[in-house]
Structures are given as structure tokens and as C-alpha cells.
VEXLOFI-292333 format. One record per residue (C-alpha): residue in three letters; x, y, z. Coordinates in Angstrom, 1 decimal, decimal comma. Layout:
<rs>
R ALA X Y Z
...
</rs>
This chain:
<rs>
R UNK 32,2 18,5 139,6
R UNK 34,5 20,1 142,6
R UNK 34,8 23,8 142,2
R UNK 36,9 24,7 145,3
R UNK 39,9 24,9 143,5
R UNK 38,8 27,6 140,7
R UNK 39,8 30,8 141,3
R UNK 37,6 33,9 140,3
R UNK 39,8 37,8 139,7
R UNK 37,8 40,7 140,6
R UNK 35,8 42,9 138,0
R UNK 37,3 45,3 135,8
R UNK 35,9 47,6 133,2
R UNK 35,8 49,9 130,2
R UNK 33,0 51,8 129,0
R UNK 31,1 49,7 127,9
R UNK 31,8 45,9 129,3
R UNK 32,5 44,2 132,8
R UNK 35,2 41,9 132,7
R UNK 36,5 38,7 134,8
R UNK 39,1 36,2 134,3
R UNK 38,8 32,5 136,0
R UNK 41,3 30,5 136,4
R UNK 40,5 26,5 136,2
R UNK 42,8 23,6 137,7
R UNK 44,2 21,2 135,0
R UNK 42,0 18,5 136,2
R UNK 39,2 20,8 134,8
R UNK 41,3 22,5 132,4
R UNK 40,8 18,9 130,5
R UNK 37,2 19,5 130,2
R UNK 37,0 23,1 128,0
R UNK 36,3 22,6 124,2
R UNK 39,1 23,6 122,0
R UNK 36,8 24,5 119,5
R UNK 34,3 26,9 120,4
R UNK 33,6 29,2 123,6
R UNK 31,1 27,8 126,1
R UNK 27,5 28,4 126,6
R UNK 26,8 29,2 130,2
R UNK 25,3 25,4 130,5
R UNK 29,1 23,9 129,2
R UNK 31,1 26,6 131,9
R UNK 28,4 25,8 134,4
R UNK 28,5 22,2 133,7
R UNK 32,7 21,6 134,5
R UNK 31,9 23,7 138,2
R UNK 32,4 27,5 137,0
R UNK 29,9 30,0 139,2
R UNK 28,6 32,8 138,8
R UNK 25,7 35,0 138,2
R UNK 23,8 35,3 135,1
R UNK 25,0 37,5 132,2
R UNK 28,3 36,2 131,7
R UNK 29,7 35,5 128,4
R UNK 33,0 33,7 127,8
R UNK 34,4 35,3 125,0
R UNK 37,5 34,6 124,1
R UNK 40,2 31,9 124,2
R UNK 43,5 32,3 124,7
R UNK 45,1 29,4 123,3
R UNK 48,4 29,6 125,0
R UNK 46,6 29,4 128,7
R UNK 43,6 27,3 128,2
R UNK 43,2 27,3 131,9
R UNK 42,2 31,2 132,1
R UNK 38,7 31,4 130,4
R UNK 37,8 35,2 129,9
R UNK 34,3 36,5 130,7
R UNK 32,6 39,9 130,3
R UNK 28,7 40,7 130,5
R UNK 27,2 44,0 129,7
R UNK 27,1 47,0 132,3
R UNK 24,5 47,6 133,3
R UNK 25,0 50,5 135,9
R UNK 26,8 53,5 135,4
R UNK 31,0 53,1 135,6
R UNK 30,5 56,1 138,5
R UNK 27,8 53,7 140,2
R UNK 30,3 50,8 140,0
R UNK 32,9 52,6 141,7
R UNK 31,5 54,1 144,2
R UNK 29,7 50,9 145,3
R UNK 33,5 49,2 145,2
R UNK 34,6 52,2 147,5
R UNK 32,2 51,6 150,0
R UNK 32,5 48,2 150,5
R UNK 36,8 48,9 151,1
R UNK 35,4 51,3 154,0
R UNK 33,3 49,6 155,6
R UNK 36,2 46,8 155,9
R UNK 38,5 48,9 156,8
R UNK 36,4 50,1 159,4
R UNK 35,4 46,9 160,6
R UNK 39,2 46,3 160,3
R UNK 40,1 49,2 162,8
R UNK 37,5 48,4 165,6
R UNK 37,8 44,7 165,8
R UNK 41,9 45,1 164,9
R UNK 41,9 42,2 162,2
R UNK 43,7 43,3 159,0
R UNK 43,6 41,1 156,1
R UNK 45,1 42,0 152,2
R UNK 42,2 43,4 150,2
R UNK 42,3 43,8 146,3
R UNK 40,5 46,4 144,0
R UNK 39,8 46,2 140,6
R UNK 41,4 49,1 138,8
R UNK 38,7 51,6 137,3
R UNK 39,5 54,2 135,4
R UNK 37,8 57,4 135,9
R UNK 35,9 59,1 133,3
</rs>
């Protein structure tokens, strides 16, 4: 199953849960049950990756394409953040010495 075409949001949080959209092609979009959410295996088996702990848990019916996905934190929301603003400097500072600037996106996280 071809994957190259599935596009993955960044994270996104509350207090409690980790959060992620994908959104399938149509080919593939042909493939998720309208009756129940998948089980890793059925969102692994139509090309969706990525790392364990992801549950898709919730439809919406209108955009069958989007499947939503959330897993459990398991670091503090500070640690989370922090470790997002580290990795935007270091590539902006690897943007400023080698002079290659590319559009980055953060996740929005509120602060507690």
C-alpha cells in the first residue's frame, strides 16, 4: 500500500492528550470502515505510520479522509514544549549559517 501521498499535521495538545490529524488520498480514503474506528493493525494495514500509542478516535463523517488520532502524554506539557522550542532553534540557526530558509510550522501549545 503507497503511503507517499498521506499527509501527517503536527502535534497538538491539552492537558491530558496529544493529538494529530492525517489526511488520506481518496484512493485510500476507500479503504476506512464506515463502521467502527480502526485498530492500529486496520490504519497500519491501508499505509498510515507512525509510532506506537496512537488511537484513532473519532470519525468525522463529513471528511472521511481526515482520521483523528490522540495517544496519552506521557511527558509533562512544559517538557513538550520546550523540546518543540529547541528543535525551531537549532533550525533557525542552521538556517542563519548555511543561509537556506525554509517555512517551518509549530503546533500551537497553550501554556499552563
Amino acid at each position: 500500500m503507497g503511503s507517499k501521498n498521506i499527509y501527517y499535521s503536527d502535534y497538538y495538545y491539552d492537558e491530558e492528550f496529544e493529538y494529530r490529524h492525517v489526511i488520506l488520498p481518496k484512493d485510500i480514503t476507500k479503504l476506512v470502515p464506515k463502521s467502527h474506528l480502526m485498530t492500529e493493525k486496520e490504519w497500519r494495514g491501508i499505509g498510515v505510520q507512525q509510532s506506537q500509542g496512537w488511537v484513532h478516535y473519532m470519525m468525522h463523517e463529513p471528511e472521511p479522509h481526515i482520521l483523528l488520532f490522540k495517544r496519552a502524554i506521557t511527558k509533562p506539557l512544559q517538557t513538550l514544549q520546550d523540546n518543540k522550542q529547541k528543535k525551531v532553534k537549532r533550525l533557525l540557526s542552521y538556517q542563519l549559517e548555511t543561509k537556506t530558509f525554509v517555512n517551518i510550522s509549530c503546533a500551537n501549545i497553550n501554556e499552563q
